[in-house]
C-alpha positions as CSV (number, residue, x, y, z in Angstrom):
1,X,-13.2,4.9,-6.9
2,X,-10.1,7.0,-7.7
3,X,-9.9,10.1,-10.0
4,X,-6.9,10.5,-12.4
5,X,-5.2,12.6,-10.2
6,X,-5.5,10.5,-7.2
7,X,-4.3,7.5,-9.0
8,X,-1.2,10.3,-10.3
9,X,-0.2,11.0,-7.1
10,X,-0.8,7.5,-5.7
11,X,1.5,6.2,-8.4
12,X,3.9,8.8,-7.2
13,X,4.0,7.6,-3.6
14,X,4.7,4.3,-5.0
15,X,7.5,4.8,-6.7
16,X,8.9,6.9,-3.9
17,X,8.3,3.9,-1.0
18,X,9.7,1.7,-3.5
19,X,12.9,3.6,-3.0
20,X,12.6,4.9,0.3
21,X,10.8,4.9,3.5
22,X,7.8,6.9,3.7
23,X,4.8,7.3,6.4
24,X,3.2,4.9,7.7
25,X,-0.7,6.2,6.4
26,X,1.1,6.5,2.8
27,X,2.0,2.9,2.7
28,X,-1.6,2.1,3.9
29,X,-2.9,4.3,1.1
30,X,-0.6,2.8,-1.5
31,X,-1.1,-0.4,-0.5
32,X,-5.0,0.0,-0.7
33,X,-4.6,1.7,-3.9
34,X,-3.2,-1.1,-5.6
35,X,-5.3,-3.6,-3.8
36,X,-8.3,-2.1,-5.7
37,X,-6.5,-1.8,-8.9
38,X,-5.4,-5.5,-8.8
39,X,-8.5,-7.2,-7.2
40,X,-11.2,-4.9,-8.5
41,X,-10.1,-3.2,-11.5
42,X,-7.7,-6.1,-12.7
43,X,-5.3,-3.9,-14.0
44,X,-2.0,-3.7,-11.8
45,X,0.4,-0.7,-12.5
46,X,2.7,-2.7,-10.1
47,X,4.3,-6.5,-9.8
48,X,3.4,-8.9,-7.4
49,X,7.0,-8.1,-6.0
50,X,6.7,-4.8,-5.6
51,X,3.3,-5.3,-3.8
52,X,5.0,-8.1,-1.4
53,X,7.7,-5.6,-0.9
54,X,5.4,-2.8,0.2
55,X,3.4,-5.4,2.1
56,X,6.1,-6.7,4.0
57,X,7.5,-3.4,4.8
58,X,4.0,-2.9,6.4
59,X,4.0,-5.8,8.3
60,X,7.6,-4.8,10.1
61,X,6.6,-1.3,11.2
62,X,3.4,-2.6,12.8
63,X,4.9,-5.8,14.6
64,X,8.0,-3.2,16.0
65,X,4.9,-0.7,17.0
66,X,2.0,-2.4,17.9
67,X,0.2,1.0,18.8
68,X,-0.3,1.9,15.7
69,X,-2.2,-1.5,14.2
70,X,-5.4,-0.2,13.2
71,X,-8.6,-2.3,12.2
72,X,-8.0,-1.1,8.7
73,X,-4.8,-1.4,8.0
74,X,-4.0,-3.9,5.1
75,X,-2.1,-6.4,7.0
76,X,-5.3,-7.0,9.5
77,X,-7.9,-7.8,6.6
78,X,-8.4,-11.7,6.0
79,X,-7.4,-12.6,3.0
């Protein structure tokens, strides 16, 4: 599903949200990203903390701007 530079520059974005706030479609896309390589793949490049962190990050922006909740953002998937 991702090519070797996608998963590059994904792993990029990571490391850069884990530091520092970034856009709100790059913490989708992360987020996604390692969704697939966790659930699908089974092969994390990140912790379980690190994901929550992201996650909950996510969650925070969308309940202070409701506006921009889409149907497929990670946080409105059933789980």
């Amino acid at each position: 599903m991702y090519t070797k530079e996608q998963t590059r520059k994904l792993q990029v974005v990571t490391k850069k949200l884990l530091k520092e706030p970034g856009s709100i479609n790059e913490l989708r896309d992360a987020l996604r990203f390692h969704e697939h390589r966790y659930y699908v793949l089974n092969e994390p490049l990140i912790s379980d903390f690190e994901y929550d962190q992201l996650y909950k990050y996510l969650e925070k922006i969308e309940q202070e701007n409701p506006e921009i909740i889409t149907p497929d953002s990670p946080t409105q998937r059933v789980g």
